[in-house]
N, C-alpha and C positions, 0 to 999 in steps of 0.2 A: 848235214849240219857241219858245221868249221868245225873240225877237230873233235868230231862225235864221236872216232872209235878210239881215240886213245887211252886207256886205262891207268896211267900213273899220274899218280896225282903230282907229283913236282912240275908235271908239263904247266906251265901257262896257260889258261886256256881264254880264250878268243870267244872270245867268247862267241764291218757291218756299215758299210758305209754312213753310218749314226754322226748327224749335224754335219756331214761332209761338204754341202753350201755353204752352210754360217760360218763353218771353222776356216774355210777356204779364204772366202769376203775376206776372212781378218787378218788374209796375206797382205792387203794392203797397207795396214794401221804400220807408223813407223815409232821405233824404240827408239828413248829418249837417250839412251848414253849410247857414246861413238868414241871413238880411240880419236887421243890427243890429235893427231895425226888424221884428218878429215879433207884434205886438200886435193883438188880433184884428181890432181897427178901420183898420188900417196898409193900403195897399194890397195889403201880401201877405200878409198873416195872410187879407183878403176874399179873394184869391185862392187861396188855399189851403184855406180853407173852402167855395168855391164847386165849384172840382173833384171830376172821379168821376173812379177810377182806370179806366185805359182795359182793364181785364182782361175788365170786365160791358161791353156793347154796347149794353145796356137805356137806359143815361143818353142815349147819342148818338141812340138809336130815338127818344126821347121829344121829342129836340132837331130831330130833324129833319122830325117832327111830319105834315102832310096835305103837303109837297112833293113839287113832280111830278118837279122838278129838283134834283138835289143836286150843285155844284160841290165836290168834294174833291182841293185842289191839293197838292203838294210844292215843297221848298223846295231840291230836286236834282232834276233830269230823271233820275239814276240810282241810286239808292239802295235796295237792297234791302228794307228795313223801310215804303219807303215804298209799294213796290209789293205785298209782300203784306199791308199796313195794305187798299188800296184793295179786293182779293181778298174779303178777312175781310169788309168793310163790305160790299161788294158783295152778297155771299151772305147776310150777316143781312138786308138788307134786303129780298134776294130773297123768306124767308123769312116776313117780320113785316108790310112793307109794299106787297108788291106790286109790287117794281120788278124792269123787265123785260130794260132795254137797258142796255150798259155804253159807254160813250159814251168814246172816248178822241183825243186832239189829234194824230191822223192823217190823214193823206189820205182825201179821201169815197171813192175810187177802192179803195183799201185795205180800207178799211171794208166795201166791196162783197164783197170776195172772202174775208176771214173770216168774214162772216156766213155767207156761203154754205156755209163750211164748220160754223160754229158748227149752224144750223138745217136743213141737209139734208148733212151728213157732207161736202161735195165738197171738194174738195184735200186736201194736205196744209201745215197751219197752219206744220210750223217752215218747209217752201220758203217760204210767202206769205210769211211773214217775213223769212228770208232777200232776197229780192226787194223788199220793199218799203221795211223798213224801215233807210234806206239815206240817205247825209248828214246832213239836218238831225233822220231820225226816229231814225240808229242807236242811241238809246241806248233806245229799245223793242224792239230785236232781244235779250231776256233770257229767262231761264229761268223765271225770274216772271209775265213775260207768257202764256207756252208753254204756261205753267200752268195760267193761267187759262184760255185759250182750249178746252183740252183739260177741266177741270173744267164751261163753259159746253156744251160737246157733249154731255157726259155725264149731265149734268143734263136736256137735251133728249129725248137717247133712255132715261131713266131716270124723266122723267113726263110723257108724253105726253098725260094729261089736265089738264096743268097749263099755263097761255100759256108759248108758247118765247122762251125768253132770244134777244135778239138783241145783235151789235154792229154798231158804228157809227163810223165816222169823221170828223170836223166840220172838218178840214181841209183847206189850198186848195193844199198843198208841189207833192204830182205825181200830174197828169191822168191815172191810168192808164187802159190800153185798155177797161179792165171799162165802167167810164160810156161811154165811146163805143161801144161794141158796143151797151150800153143802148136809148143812143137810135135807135142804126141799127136795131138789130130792132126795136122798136118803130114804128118809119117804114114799112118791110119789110110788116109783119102790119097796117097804120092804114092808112097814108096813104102809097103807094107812089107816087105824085104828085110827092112831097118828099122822098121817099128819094136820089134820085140829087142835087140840089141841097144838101142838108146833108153827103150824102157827101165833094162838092166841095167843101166849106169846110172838112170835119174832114179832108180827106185829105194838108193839113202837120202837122194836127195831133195828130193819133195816135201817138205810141210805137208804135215797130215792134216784134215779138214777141221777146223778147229782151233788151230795153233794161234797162240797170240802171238804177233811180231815182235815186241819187246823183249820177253823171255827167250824167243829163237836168235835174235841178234846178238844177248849177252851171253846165251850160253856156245853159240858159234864162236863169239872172239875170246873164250877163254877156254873151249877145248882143248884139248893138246896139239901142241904144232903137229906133229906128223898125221893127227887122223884131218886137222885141217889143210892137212900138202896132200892125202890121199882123197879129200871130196874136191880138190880144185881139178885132181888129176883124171879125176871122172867127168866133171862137167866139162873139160878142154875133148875130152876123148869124143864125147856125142858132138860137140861144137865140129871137130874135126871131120866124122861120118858123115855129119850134115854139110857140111863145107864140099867134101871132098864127094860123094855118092849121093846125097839130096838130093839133086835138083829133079825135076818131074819128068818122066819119062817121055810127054808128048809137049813137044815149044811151043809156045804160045805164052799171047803179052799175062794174062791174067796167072797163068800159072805159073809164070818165071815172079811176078809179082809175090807171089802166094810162098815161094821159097826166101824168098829174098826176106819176107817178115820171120819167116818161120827161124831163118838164121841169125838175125837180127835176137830174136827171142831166144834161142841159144846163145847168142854172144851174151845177152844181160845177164845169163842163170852163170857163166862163166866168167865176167866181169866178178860179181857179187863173190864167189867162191876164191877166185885167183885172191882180192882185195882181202878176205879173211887170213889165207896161205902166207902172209909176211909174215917173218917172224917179226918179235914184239920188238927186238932190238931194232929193227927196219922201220919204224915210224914215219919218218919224210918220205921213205918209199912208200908205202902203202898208200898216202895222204899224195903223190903225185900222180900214181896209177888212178885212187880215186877221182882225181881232178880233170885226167886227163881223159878217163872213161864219161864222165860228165859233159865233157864237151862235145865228145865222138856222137854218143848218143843223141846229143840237138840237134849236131852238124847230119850223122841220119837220116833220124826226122826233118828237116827241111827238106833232106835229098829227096826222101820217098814220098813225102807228101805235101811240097807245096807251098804257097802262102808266106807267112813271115810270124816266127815266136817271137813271144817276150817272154824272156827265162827270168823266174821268180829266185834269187838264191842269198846268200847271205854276200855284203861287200867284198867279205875276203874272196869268194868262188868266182863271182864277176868281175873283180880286178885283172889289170896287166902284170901288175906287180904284187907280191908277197910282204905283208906287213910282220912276217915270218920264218923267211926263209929257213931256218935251221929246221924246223920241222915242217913248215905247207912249203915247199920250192917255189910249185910252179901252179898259179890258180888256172883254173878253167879259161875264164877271160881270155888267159895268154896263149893256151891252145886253141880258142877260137879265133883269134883275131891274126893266128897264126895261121889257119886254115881258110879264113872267108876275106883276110884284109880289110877293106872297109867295110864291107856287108854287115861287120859285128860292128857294136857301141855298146861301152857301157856306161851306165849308169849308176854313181855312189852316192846313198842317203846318209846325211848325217841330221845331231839333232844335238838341241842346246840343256833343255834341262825335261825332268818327267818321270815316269815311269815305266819299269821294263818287268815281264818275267825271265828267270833263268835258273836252271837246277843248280840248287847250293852245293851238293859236289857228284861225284861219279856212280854213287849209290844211293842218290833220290830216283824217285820213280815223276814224282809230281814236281812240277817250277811252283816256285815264290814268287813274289812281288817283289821288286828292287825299289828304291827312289834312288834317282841320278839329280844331283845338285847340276845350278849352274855350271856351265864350265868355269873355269878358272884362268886368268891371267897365261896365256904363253900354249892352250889350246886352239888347233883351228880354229872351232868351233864360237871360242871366244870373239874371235873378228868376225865369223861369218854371221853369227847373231844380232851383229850392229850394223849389218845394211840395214836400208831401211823398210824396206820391205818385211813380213813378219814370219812366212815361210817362200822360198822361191827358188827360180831353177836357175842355174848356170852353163854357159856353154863355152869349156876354158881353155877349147882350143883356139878358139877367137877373142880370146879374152885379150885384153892390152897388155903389152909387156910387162908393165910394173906388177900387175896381176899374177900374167903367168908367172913370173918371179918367185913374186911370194905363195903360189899356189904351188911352188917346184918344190919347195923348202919341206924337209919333214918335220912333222911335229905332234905332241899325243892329242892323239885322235879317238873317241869314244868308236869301241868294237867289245859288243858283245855276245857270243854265241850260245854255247848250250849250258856254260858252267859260268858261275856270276865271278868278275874279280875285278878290286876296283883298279887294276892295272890296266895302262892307256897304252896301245902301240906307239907309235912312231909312221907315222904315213905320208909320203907328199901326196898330194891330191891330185893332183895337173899330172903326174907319172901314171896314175891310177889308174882314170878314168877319162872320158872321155865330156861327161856333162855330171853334174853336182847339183843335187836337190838340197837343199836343206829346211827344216824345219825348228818353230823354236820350240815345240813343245809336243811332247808323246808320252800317251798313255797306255798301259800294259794292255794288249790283246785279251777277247774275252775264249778263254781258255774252256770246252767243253768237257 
């Protein structure tokens, strides 16, 4: 989540596919007020000309072109519209372009255990949920999600000669036992040499079977610095054995495969620990490491397995640019698109008025319900609401100049994260992103 770990409250913070046909049709209906300035050459007469209404999928397929990576953020961590917009995309592209993984701003550890279920049936996804997705993740504990998880199964055991959808977690929040069981079996069946030594270093650091993820997160980031700089110091140490002495005594493709996850699954349980080890005064640090592990993690997963994600994460993670610099630097976006070039796209939702969840401050456990008025006079959002179309995609690299223009320009922008505040960044859009969805209307996520 944007700016999940941070603890002082002065910070700013950043904050079922149900009627998804009828709601869609009503991309088409045009709103009756338009800015004085309606002239085809105006910046929004280009931009209004330039939009597809978002009902056809076709515009966005077209837009989002040979990428291996599709960054598609929202502008709530909890908004309903916005998680089965993700669903909808997900599935066209499963469809048209070959994309395999749904990649979402979760714990790798997490990510472990739904796939598991997603590609060989095992658990049951609402427990994992329940279970995992907990503090900084709860507002993925939804029926939306639940949804998709259970439509990825189904689609697995429904074509079996088709590649299996998998998912994935890119996040560093909480180490669950899954990665360390990883690499201990792997040690167990390789290299039993080094089993008992990496044993000895994960064995503070494992979650006991039981552990809720919320309580382990906030009692990890308010440890004490030094016992948090001595469990980063243990999990680099096995990372390092594993790195350096791992690999499997007899070469071969399967088994060099088999180290290569195993280290991987060491590198998560060391991402998560090092990401706790900042001190508190280090915030932009911490919040770049996170960002920048985030994106290694996708980039990965593509490497080892294939096909093409669509990464689920908030606008700010999927952007180029920082609507924050002084504390988030450098978002994920910018290391990916720094790593894949055009491969990656992203994708920025925004929305006009509605409803959102978000925790009222650092010490709720549960999100409320917001209402978001209109926007107002001198927001994006405000012009993007009077094309005529009623929600729809844009593509602003192609966009006409007067467009791009006025798309280059900052200005507040609804961004909401984990903690509600009715403060609007400052974003240019056209710097951001690479295609803009917008919607006029969102309602708060059904929250399990």
């Amino acid at each position: 989540m944007h700016g999940s770990n941070s603890v002082r409250s002065s910070v700013r913070r950043r904050s079922l596919l149900r009627n998804a046909t009828a709601a869609l049709a009503a991309s088409t209906l045009a709103l009756s007020t338009t800015p004085a300035d309606a002239s085809p050459t105006s910046p929004w007469g280009e931009l209004d000309r330039h939009a597809h209404p978002l009902g056809d999928l076709g515009a966005l397929d077209r837009m989002v072109g040979n990428a291996r990576v599709v960054g598609l953020g929202e502008a709530s961590h909890s908004a309903h519209e916005f998680f089965t917009l993700k669903q909808r995309v997900f599935r066209h592209l499963v469809t048209t372009r070959g994309f395999t993984t749904f990649a979402l701003e979760a714990s790798w550890s997490t990510g472990l255990r739904l796939d598991d279920y997603v590609t060989r049936g095992v658990g049951d996804p609402a427990q994992i949920m329940r279970d995992e997705f907990q503090g900084q993740y709860v507002f993925w504990n939804t029926e939306e999600y639940l949804d998709l998880i259970h439509w990825m199964r189904r689609y697995n055991t429904g074509h079996p000669d088709r590649p299996r959808l998998r998912f994935v977690g890119n996040d560093l929040g909480y180490p669950g036992p899954d990665a360390f069981d990883r690499v201990t079996d792997y040690l167990a069946a390789h290299r039993p040499d080094l089993a008992g030594r990496v044993d000895e270093l994960y064995a503070p650091l494992k979650p006991a079977a039981g552990t809720q993820a919320g309580p382990w997160m906030f009692q990890q980031l308010t440890k004490d610095a030094s016992l948090r700089e001595a469990d980063a110091d243990r999990a680099d140490a096995a990372l390092a054995l594993l790195r350096s002495h791992g690999g499997p005594n007899v070469s071969d493709r399967r088994a060099e495969r088999d180290h290569a996850w195993a280290v991987q699954n060491a590198t998560a349980i060391a991402q998560s620990f090092t990401a706790y080890a900042f001190p508190d005064d280090q915030f932009p640090e911490r919040m770049r490491y996170r960002d920048q592990a985030m994106a290694d993690n996708t980039a990965w997963w593509l490497d080892h397995t294939g096909g093409k994600i669509l990464l689920a994460s908030n606008n700010g993670h999927v952007a180029y640019v920082s609507d924050n610099p002084a504390e988030f630097p450098t978002p994920a976006g910018a290391f990916l698109r720094e790593r894949l070039g055009g491969r990656y796209v992203s994708i920025g939702l925004t929305f006009h008025q509605g409803t959102v969840n978000a925790l009222p401050d650092f010490t709720a456990q549960q999100p409320r319900t917001y209402t978001v008025p209109p926007a107002p006079r001198g927001h994006n959002e405000y012009v993007l609401d009077r094309v005529r179309h009623r929600d729809f995609v844009l593509d602003m690299r192609s966009a006409p100049a007067a467009a791009r223009n006025w798309l280059a320009e900052a200005r507040p922008t609804r961004s909401y994260g984990l903690y509600w505040s009715p403060e609007d960044p400052e974003i240019a859009l056209g710097h951001s992103y690479d295609i803009l969805i917008h919607l006029h209307r969102v309602e708060a996520a059904h929250v399990r």
